[in-house]
C-alpha positions in Angstrom: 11.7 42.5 -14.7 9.0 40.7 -12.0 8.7 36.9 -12.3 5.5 35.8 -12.2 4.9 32.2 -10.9 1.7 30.5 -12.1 -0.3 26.9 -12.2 -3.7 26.4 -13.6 -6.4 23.6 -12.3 -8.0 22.5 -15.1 -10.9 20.2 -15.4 -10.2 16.7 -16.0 -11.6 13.2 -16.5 -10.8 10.1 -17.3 -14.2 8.4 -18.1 -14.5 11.1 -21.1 -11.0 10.7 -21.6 -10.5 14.4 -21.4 -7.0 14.6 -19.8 -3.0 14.1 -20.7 -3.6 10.1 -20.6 -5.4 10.2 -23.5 -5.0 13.2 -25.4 -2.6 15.8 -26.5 -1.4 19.0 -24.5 -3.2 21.1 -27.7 -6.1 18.4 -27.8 -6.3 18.5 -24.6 -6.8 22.5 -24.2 -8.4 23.0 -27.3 -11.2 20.7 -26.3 -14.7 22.3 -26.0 -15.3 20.5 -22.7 -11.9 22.3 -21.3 -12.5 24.3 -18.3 -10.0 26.3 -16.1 -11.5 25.9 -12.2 -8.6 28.6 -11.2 -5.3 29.8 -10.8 -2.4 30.3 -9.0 -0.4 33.1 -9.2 2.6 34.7 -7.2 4.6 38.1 -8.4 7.8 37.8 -7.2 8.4 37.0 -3.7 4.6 38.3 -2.6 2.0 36.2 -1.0 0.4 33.6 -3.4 -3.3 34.5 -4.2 -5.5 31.6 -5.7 -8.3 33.3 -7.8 -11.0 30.9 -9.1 -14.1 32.2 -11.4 -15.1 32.1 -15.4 -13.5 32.7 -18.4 -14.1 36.9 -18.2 -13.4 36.9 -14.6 -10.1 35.0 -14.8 -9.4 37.1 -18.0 -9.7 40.7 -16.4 -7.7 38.9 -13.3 -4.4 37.9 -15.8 -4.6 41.2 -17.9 -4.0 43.7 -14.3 -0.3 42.4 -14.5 2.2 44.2 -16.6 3.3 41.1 -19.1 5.3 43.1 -21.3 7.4 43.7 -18.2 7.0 40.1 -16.6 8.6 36.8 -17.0 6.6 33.6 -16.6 7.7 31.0 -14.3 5.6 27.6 -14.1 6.1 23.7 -13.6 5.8 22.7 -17.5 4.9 25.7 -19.2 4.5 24.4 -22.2 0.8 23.5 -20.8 0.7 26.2 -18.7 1.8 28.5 -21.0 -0.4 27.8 -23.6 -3.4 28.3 -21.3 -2.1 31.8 -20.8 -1.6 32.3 -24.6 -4.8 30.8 -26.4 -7.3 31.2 -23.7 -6.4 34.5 -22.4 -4.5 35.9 -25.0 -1.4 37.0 -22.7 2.2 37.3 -23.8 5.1 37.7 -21.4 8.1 38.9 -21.5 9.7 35.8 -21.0 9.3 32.5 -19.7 10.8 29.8 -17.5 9.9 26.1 -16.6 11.2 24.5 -13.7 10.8 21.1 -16.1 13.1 21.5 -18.5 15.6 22.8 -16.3 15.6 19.7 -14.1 15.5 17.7 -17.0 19.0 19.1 -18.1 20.3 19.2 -15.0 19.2 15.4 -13.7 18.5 13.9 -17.1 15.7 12.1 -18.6 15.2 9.1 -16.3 15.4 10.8 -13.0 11.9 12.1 -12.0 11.0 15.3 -13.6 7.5 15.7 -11.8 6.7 18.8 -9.0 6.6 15.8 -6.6 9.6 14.2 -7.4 11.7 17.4 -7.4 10.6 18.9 -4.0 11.4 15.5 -2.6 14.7 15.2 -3.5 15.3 19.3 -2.9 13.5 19.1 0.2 11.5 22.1 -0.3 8.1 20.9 1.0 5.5 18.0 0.3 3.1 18.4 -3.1 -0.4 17.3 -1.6 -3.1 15.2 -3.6 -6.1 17.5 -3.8 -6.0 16.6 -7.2 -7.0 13.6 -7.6 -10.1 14.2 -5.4 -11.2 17.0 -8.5 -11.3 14.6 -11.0 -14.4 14.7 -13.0 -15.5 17.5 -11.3 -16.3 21.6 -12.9 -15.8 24.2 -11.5 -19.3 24.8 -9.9 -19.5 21.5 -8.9 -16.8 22.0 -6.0 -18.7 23.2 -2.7 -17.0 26.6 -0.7 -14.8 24.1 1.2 -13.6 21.9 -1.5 -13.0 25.0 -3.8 -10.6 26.7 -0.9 -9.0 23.0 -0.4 -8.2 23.2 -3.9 -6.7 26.7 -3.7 -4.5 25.8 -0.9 -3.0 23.1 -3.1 -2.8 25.0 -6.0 -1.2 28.0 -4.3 1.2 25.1 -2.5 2.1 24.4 -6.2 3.3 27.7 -7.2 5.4 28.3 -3.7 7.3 25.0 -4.5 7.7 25.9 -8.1 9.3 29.1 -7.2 11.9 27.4 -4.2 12.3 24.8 -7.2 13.5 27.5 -9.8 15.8 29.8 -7.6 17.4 26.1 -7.0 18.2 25.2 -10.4 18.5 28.7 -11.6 21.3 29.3 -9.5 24.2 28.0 -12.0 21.6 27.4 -15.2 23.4 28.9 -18.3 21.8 31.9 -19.5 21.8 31.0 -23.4 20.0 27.5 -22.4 17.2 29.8 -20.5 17.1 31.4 -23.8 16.8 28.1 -25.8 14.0 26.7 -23.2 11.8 30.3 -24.0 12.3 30.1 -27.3 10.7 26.4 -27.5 8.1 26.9 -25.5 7.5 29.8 -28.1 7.1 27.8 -30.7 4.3 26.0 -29.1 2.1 28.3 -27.2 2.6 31.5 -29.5 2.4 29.8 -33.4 3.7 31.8 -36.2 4.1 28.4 -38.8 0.4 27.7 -40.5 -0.8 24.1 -42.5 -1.7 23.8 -46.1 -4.4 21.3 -45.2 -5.4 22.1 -49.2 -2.2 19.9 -49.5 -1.9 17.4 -47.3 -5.5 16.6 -48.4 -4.4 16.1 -51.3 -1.4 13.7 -50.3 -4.0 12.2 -48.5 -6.6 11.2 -51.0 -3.3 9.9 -52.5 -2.3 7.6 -50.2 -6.2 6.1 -49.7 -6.6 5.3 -54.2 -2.8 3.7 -53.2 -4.0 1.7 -50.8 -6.9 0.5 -52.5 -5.2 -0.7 -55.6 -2.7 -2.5 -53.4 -5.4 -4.2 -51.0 -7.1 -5.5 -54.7 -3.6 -6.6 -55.8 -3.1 -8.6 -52.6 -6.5 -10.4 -52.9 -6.0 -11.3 -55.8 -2.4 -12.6 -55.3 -3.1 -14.3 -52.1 -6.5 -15.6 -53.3 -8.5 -13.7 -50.6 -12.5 -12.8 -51.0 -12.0 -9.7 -49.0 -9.5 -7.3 -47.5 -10.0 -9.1 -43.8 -8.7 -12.3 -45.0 -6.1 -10.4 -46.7 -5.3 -9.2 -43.3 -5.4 -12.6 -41.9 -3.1 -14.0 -44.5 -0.2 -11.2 -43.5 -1.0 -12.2 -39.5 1.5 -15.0 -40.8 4.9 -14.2 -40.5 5.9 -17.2 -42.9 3.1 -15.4 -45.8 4.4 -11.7 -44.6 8.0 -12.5 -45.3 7.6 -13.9 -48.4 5.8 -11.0 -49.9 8.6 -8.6 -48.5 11.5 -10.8 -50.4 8.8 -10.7 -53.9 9.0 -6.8 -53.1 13.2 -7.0 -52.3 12.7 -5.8 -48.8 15.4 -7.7 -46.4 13.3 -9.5 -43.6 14.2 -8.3 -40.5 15.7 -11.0 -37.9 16.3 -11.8 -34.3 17.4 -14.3 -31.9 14.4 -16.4 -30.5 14.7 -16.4 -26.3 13.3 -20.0 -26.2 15.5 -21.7 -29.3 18.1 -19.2 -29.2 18.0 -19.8 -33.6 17.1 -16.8 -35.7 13.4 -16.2 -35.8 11.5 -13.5 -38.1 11.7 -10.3 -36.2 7.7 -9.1 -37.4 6.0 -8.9 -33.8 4.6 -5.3 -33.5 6.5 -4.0 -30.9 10.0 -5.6 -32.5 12.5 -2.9 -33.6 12.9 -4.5 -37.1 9.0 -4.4 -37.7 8.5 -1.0 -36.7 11.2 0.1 -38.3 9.4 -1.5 -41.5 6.0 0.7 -40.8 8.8 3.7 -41.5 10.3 2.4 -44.6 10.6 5.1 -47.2 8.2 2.7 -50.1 4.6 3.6 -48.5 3.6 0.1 -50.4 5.6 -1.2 -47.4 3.8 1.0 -44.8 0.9 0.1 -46.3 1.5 -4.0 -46.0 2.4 -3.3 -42.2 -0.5 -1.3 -41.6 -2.7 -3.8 -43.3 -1.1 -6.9 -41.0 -1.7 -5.0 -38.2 -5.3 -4.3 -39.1 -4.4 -0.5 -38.8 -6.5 1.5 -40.7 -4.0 4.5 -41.3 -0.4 3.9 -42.0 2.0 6.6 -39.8 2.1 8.9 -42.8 -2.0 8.7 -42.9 -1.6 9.5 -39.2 0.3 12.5 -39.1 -1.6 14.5 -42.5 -4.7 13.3 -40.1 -3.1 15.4 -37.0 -1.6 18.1 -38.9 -5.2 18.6 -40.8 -7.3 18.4 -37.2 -4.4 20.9 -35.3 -4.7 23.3 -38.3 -8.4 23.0 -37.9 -8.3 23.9 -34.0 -6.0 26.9 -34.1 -7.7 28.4 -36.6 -4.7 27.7 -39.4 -1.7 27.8 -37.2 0.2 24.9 -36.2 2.1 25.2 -32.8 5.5 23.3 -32.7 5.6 21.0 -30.2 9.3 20.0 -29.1 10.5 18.9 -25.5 13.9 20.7 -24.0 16.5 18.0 -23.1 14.1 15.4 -24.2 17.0 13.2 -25.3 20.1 11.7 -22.5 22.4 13.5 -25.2 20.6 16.3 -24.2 18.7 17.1 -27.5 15.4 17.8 -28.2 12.3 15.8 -28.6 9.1 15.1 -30.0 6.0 15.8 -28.1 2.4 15.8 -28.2 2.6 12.8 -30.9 4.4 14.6 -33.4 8.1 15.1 -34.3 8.6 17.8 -37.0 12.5 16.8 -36.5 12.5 14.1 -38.4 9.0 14.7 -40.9 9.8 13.1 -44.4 12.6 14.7 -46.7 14.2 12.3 -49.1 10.4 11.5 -50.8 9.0 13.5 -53.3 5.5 12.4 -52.4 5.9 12.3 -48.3 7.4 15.3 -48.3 4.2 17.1 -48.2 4.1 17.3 -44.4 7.3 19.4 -45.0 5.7 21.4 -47.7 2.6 21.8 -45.6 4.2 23.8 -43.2 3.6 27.4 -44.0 5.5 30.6 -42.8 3.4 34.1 -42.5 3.2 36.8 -44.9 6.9 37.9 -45.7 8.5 35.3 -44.4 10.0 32.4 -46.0 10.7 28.5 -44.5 14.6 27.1 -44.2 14.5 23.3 -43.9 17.8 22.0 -42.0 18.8 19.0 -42.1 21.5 18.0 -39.4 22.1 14.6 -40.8 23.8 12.0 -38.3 24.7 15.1 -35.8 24.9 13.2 -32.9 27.5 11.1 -34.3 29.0 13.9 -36.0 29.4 16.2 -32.6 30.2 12.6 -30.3 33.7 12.3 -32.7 34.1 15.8 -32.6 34.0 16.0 -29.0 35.8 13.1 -27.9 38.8 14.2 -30.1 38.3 11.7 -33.1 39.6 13.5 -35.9 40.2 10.9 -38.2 36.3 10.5 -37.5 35.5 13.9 -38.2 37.5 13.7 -41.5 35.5 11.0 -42.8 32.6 13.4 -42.0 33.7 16.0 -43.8 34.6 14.2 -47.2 
């Protein structure tokens, strides 16, 4: 089987906020202002060849290799990867990323970028053409510019491949196998959304919130749903209408007093932990102190409806290899469909939202507490494990 190494330059800019700062990996390619300005590409250990050109000319380039025969190697194919898929329509054989390897291997924390790796392998310095592109198209780089760029693209690709016959060199074979089969589940979708339903859910949640928002004025003696807002900005006012509704108000220690103090600041863990509490009456009181117009269950029908809308149906799974220190995975692109809604009738429509093809059915797994579960197992605990299992 050949590997072939690869790395797009895309178009990107900031001012338009087209780019990974402010948008999604599938935003972000599925974006009509997206633009591919070329590509890198090496087939196993023969000279790198940087092609640049539009979308028919790149096209006929991709299709003269034999993919059904080919692996793909890239830094982060999970964006890579997907260019390949929905742009060109191309399927390998397989596929590698240098990223989640290194993640595995050096954890979470330690720097996972092309940069950071070939520093502390040694392999060769990554250079900064890039940032010099920004806001620019394709046919706004002049001869020089554009062959600049290739050089650093094509840079790219050589330090991907040293990277990968690195990390490769004692990387289990059935966590290769894992990494393809996530990066599957993103750039080649199989799973489609019942928007029908989550519009439905939807429209749900808005009457719900309405009739609460009138509720509140009239309780707290508010003209409008602004002042109602206002009044919950108070943590004294907030509290007391989450002990009326026999929610425990979350606490901490104060750093200047060192008393207890209501723990209802937006970035406190008690708080958020409130925007996620299974009554959407409570999501909907957080949302409305924050001055939020969507509550996090508002949020996600939103994305699922808009990513259904832009793959034409299909929802690709986006979930990050060793995105966790315990080594498993994690959300990515703003969505987590480990953890979407189960033990609510009502919220479980993301769940039920998610589609399989024709002659196929869905199996929802739940691996409650399995960290905990696996930590006892593995340290030996078996008076742990018992209580488990009963």
């Amino acid at each position: 089987m050949s590997l072939i190494t690869i790395d797009f330059e895309t178009y990107y800019d900031s001012k338009i906020k087209l780019g990974f700062k402010h948008q999604t990996t599938e935003e972000y390619i599925r974006d009509k202002r997206f633009e591919v300005i070329g590509v890198g590409v090496k087939v196993d250990e023969q000279p790198t060849v940087w092609v640049s050109g539009g979308k028919d000319k790149l096209k006929e380039f991709l299709a003269s290799f034999d993919w059904g025969s080919s692996a793909l190697l890239c830094h982060n194919t999970l964006f890579d990867g997907a260019i390949l898929s929905w742009i060109y329509g191309i399927t390998p054989a397989f596929m590698f990323d240098t990223l989640c390897m290194a993640r595995a291997i050096h954890g979470v924390e330690a720097g996972g970028s092309l940069k950071a790796l070939a520093d502390r392998y040694e392999i060769g310095a990554k250079g900064d053409e890039v940032i010099a592109a920004e806001g620019k198209a394709r046919l706004d780089f002049n001869k020089e510019e554009l062959e600049r760029y290739g050089e650093y693209c094509k840079n790219d690709v050589d330090l991907t491949l040293k990277l990968f016959k690195i990390l490769s060199s004692a990387f289990p074979e059935n966590e290769m196998k894992l990494i393809d089969m996530t990066l599957r589940m993103f750039t080649h979708p199989v799973f489609f959304v019942d928007d029908a339903l989550l519009q439905e859910r939807y429209d749900e949640l808005k009457e719900e919130k309405e009739q609460l928002l009138e509720g509140l004025m009239e309780k707290l003696k508010c003209e409008t749903t602004e002042a109602v807002r206002k009044r919950l900005a108070s943590n004294k006012q907030f509290a007391e209408v989450l002990v009326e509704r026999a929610v425990e108000v979350p606490m901490k220690e104060s750093k200047t007093t060192g008393k207890q103090t209501y723990a209802l600041a937006k970035n406190d863990e008690g708080f958020l932990k409130l925007t996620e509490h299974d009554d959407p009456t409570i999501q909907q009181l957080c949302a409305v102190r924050l001055g939020t117009k969507s509550t996090i269950e508002e949020s996600r029908i939103e994305r699922f409806i808009d990513v259904g809308k832009r793959n034409k149906g299909r929802l690709p799974i986006p979930l990050k290899y060793y995105g966790a220190h315990t080594g498993r995975w994690a959300g990515s692109d703003k969505v987590n469909f480990q953890n979407l809604p189960s033990r609510d009738k009502k919220k479980k429509a993301l769940k039920n939202a998610v589609v399989a093809p024709d002659d196929h059915i869905v199996i929802n797994c739940d691996s409650s507490q399995i960290e905990a579960r696996v930590l006892v197992w593995l340290a030996g605990q078996d008076d742990v494990v018992e209580q488990f299992r009963n």
